[in-house]
C-alpha distance (Angstrom), angle and dihedral (degrees) to the residues before:
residue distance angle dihedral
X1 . . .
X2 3.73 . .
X3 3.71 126.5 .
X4 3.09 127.1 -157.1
X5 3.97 127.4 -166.7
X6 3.90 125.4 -163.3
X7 3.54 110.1 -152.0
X8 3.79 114.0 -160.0
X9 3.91 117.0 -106.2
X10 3.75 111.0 -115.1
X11 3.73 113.3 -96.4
X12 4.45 113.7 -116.6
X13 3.96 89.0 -112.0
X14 3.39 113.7 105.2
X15 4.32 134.5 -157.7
X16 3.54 116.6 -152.5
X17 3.73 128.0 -172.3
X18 3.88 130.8 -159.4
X19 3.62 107.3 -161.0
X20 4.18 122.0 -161.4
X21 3.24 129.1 -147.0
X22 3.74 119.6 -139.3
X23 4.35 87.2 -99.5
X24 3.74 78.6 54.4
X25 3.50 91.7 -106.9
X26 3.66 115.9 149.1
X27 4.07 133.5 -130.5
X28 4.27 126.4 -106.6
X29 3.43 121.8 178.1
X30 4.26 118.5 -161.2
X31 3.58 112.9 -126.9
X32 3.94 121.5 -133.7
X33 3.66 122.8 -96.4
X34 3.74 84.3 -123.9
X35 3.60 103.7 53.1
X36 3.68 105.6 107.3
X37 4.66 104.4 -122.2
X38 3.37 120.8 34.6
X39 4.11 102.9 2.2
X40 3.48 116.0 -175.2
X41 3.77 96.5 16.5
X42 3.97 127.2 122.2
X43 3.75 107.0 -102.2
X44 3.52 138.2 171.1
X45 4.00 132.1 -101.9
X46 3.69 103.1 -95.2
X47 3.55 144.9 60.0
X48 3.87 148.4 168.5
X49 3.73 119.4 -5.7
X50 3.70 116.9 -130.4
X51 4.37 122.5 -117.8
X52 4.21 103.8 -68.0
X53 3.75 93.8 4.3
X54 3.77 121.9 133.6
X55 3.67 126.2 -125.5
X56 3.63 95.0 -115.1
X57 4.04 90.2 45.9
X58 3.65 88.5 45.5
X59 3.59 91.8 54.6
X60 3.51 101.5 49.5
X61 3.85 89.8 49.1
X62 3.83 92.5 48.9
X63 3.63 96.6 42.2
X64 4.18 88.9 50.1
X65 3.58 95.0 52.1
X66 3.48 95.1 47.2
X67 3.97 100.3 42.4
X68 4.04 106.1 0.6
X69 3.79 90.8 -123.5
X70 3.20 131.3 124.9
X71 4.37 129.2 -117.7
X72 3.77 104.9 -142.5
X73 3.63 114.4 -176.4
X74 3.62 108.3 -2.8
X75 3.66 115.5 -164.0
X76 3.78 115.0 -154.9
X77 4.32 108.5 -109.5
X78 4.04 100.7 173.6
X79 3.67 152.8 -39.7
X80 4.17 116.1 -127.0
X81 4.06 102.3 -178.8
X82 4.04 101.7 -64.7
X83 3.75 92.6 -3.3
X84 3.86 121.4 102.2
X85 3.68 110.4 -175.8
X86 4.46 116.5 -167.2
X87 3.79 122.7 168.6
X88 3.52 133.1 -152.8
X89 3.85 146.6 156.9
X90 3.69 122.9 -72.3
X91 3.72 107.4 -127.7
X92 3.96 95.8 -145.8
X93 3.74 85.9 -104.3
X94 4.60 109.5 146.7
X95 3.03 116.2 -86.8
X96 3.95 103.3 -130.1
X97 4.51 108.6 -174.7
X98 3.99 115.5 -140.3
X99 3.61 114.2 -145.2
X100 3.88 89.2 -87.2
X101 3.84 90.4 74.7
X102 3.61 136.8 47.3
X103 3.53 110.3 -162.5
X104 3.97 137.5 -17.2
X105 4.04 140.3 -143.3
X106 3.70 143.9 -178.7
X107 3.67 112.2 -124.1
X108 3.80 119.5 -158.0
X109 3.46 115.6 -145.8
X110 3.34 103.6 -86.5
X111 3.75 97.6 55.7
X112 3.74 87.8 60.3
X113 3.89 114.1 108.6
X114 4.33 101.0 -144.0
X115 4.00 82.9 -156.4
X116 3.61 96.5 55.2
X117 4.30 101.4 85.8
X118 4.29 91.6 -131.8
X119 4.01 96.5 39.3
X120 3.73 82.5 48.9
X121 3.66 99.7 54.0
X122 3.73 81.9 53.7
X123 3.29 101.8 57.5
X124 3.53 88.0 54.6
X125 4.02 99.9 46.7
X126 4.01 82.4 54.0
X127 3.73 94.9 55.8
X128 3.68 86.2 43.2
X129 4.05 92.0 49.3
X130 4.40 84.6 40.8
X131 4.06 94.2 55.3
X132 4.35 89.6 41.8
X133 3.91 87.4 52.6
X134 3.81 91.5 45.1
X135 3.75 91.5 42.2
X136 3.91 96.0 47.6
């Protein structure tokens, strides 16, 4: 007997994550020459969220497949059409690729490129994460 299983396509939202370091320092990952948009580039963890999934569940699914860490604590940063960007701190966890990546970095802030869309939105997480540590 054959059995066959439909897996749901993944929906067009999309969860993205920007993940600091303890110097505040925040996480890229490469994407593969083979991946089909944007190979090569410096992305963030995260992707596509599956049918019924929320964007927190989505996340954390996306971001373990592609790095097997784990968010804790996202905090919502921004919403650009079917983007939705969070940040939150990288618990020193190893960073281990899938096959969708080739390599990862921290950048500090002044390795980010403001007109580049991902090094943007983290720029802006940072000042986010600067004016809660002032605040608190």
């Amino acid at each position: 007997m054959i059995r066959i299983v439909i897996v749901p396509k993944d929906t067009d939202t999309v969860a993205k994550v920007v993940l600091f370091d303890e110097k505040n320092r925040a996480l890229f990952l490469k994407r593969s020459n083979y991946m089909e948009k944007f190979a090569g580039e410096w992305d963030l963890p995260g992707g596509h969220l599956k049918q019924n999934e929320s964007l927190i569940d989505g996340l954390a699914r996306e971001t373990k497949e592609e790095t097997h860490l784990d968010v804790r604590d996202p905090k919502f940063l921004l919403k650009m059409n079917n983007l939705h960007f969070f940040y939150a701190k990288y618990n020193s966890q190893p960073v281990k690729l899938s096959n969708e990546h080739t390599d990862y970095k921290f950048f500090n802030k002044d390795d980010l490129d403001p007109s580049e869309k991902f090094q943007n939105v983290a720029i802006k997480a940072l000042e986010r994460l600067k004016n809660e540590n002032i605040n608190n």
